[in-house]
C-alpha positions as CSV (number, residue, x, y, z in Angstrom):
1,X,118.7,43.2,115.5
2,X,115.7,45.4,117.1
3,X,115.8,49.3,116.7
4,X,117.1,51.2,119.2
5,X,115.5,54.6,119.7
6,X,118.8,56.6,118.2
7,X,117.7,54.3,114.5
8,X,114.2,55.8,115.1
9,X,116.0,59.6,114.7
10,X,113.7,60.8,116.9
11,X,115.8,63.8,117.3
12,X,117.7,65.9,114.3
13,X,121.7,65.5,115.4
14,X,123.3,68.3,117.2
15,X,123.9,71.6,115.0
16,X,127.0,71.4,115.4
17,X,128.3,69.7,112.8
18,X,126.2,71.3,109.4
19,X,128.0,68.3,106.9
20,X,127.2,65.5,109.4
21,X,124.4,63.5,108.5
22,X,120.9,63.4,110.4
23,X,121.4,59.3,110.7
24,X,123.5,56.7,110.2
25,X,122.4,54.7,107.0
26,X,121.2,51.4,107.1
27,X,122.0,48.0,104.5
28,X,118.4,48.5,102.6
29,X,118.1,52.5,102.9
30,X,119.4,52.6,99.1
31,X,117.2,50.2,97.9
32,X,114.2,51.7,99.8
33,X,115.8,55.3,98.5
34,X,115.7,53.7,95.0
35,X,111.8,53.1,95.6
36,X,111.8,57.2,97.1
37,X,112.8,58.7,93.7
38,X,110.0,56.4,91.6
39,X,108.0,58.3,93.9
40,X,109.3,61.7,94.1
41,X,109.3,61.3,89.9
42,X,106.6,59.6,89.4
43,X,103.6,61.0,91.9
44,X,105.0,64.2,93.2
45,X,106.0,65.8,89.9
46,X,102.5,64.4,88.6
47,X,102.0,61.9,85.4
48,X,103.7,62.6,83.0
49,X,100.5,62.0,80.6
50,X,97.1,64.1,81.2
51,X,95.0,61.8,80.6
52,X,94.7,57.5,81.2
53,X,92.2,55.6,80.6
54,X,89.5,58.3,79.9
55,X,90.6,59.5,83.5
56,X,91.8,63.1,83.9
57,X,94.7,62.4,86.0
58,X,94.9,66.7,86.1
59,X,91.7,66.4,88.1
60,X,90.0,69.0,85.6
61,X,92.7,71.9,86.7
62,X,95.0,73.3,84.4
63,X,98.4,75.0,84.9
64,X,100.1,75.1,88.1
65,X,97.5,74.2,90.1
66,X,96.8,71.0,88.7
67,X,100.1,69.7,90.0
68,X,98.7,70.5,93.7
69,X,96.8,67.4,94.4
70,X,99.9,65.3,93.4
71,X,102.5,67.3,96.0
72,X,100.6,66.6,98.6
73,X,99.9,62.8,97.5
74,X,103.6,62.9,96.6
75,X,104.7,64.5,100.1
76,X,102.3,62.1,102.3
77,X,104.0,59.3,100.3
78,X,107.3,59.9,100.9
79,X,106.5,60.6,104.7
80,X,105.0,57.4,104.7
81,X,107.7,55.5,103.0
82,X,109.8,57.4,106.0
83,X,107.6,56.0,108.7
84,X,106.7,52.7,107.5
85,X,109.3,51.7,105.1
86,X,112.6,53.2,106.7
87,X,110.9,52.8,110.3
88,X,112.5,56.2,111.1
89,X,110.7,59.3,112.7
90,X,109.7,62.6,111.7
91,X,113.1,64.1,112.6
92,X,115.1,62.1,110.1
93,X,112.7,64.4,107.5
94,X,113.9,67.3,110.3
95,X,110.0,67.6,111.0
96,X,110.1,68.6,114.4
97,X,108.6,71.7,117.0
98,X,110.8,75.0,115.9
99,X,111.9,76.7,118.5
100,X,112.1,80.4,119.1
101,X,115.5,80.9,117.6
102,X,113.9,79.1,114.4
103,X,111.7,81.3,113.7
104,X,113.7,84.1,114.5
105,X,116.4,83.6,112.0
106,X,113.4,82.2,109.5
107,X,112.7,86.1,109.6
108,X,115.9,87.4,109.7
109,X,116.9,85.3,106.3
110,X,113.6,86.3,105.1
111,X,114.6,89.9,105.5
112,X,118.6,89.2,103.6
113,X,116.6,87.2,100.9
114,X,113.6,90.5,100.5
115,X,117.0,92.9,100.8
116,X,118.4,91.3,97.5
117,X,114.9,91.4,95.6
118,X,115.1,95.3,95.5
119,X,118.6,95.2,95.1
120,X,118.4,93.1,92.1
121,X,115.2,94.9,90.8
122,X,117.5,98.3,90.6
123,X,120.4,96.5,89.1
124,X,118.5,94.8,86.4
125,X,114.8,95.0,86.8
126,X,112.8,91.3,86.3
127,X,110.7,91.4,83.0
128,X,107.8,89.9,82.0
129,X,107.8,86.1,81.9
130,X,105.3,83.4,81.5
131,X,105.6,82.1,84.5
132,X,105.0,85.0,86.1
133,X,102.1,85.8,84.3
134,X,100.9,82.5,84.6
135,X,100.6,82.8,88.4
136,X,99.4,86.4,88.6
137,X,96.7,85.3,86.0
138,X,95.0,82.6,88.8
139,X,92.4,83.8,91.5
140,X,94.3,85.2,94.6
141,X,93.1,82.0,96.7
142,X,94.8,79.9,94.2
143,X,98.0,81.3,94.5
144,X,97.6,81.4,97.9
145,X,97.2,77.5,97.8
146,X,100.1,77.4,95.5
147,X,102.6,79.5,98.0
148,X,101.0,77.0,100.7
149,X,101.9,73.6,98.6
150,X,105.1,75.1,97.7
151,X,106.3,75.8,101.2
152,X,105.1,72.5,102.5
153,X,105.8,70.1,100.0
154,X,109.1,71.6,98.7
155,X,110.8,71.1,101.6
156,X,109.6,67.9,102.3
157,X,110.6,66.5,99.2
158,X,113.2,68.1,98.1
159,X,115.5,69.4,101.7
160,X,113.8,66.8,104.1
161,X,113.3,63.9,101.5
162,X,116.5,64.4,99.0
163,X,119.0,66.6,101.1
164,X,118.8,64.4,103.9
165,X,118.6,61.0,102.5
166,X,121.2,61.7,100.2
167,X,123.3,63.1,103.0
168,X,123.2,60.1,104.8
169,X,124.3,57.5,102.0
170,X,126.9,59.9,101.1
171,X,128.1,60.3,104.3
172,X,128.0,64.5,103.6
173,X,124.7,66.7,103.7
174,X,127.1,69.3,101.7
175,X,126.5,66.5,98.9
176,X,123.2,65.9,99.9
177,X,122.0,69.3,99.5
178,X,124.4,70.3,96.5
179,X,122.5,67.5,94.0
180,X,118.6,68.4,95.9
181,X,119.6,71.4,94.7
182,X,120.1,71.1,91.5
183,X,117.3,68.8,90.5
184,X,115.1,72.0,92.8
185,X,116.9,74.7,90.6
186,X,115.9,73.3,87.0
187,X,112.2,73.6,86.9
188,X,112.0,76.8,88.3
189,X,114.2,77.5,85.2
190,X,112.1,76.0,82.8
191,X,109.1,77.7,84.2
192,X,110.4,80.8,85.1
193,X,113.1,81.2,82.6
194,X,116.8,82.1,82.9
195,X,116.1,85.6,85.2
196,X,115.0,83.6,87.7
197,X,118.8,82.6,88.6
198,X,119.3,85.9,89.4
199,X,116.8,87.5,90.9
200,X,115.2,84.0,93.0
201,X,118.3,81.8,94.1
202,X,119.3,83.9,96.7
203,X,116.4,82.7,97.9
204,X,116.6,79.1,97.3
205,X,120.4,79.3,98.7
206,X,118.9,80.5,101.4
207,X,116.4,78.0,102.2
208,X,119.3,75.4,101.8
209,X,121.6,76.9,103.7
210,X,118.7,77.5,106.6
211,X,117.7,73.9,106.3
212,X,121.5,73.2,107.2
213,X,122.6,75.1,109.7
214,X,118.9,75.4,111.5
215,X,117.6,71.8,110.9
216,X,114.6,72.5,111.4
217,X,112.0,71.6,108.5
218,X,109.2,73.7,110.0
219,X,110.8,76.8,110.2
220,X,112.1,76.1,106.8
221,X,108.4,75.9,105.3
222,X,107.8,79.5,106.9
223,X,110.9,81.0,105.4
224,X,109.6,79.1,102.0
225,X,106.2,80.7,102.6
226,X,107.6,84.0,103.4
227,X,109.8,84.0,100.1
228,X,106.8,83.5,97.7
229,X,104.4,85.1,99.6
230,X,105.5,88.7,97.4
231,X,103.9,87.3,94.4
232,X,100.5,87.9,95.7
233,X,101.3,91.5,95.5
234,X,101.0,91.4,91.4
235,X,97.9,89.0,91.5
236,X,95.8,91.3,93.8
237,X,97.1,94.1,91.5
238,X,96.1,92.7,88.6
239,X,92.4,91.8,89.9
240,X,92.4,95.3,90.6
């Protein structure tokens, strides 16, 4: 049977419902899902070796920035596999022009989100962590890449990749973004350590719950952005 334009999701589905799926799934989307995760595990998270073949699969950078190069291979992939493989559009990723009420609420979450920070840092100040000090310790541009790579290939992996491909074959985006969340929350743990539940997932709550009710990708990358964009405050400091 040919496509019709509706299978193309050419549009995101009315906001109305937040729980209703983006698109109907198809017979094959779990076996083309299946070869979505290889990817997601395999290319966006990077190798899990540093080294094959005498080839330095880090591409001679080390720490968080060496995982850059595969985000964006990783993210490009999965867009593809979107494109080519699923034969949907951008807006079944929820890629798609944000309007003016987008970007207004990205701010106004982006405010709720910054409100919490200093609430939490009275309650029960953030101390020194590795991760943190690992980021401060790069140049300023390279965090500046990082927060970029973040924002973009986050959300396309994780909220317009995994929330909304697992909303559709479970018939619920609540699922959907429940599990993305979860397999989003853990490294941030293991990098950041335990604090980071209480002083950063408001803000990744908040990007879900965004994602969600706005479905807009976009103006999810420039809440994701705004978010992370306090850590430069530390790294200029400490070039200072």
């Amino acid at each position: 049977m040919s496509e019709t334009t509706e299978e193309r999701v050419d549009r995101p589905a009315a906001r109305g419902g937040i729980g209703t799926p983006t698109f109907e799934p198809r017979a094959r989307d779990g076996w083309i899902f299946l070869g979505g995760l290889l990817l997601f595990w395999v290319v966006y998270n990077g190798p899990p070796v540093p080294e094959l073949a005498g080839i330095d699969l880090r591409l001679g950078m080390v720490g968080p920035a060496s995982s850059n190069a595969w985000k964006w291979l990783g993210a490009l992939l999965l867009i593809a596999l979107v494109l080519w493989g699923e034969r949907r559009g951008l807006a079944s990723l929820l890629i798609t022009k944000p309007t003016s009420k987008d970007i207004e609420w990205a701010f106004y979450a982006f405010g709720g989100v910054m409100a919490w920070s200093w609430i939490a840092s009275l309650v029960a100040p953030q101390e020194e962590n590795s991760g943190v000090a690992t980021i401060t310790s790069m140049s300023i541009a390279g965090v500046l890449l990082l927060i970029v790579t973040a924002a973009v290939t986050e959300e396309v992996a994780f909220r317009g990749y995994l929330q909304e491909r697992l909303g559709s074959l479970l018939h619920s985006r609540w699922i959907g973004a429940a599990v993305s969340l979860v397999i989003f929350i853990a490294p941030h743990v293991v990098f950041f350590g335990p604090s980071w539940l209480f002083h950063q997932l408001v803000g990744t709550l908040a990007l879900v719950a965004f994602t969600l009710i706005r479905r807009n990708l976009v103006a999810t990358m420039l809440l994701h952005f705004l978010i992370n964009a306090p850590i430069l405050i530390p790294t200029v400091l400490a070039k200072l």
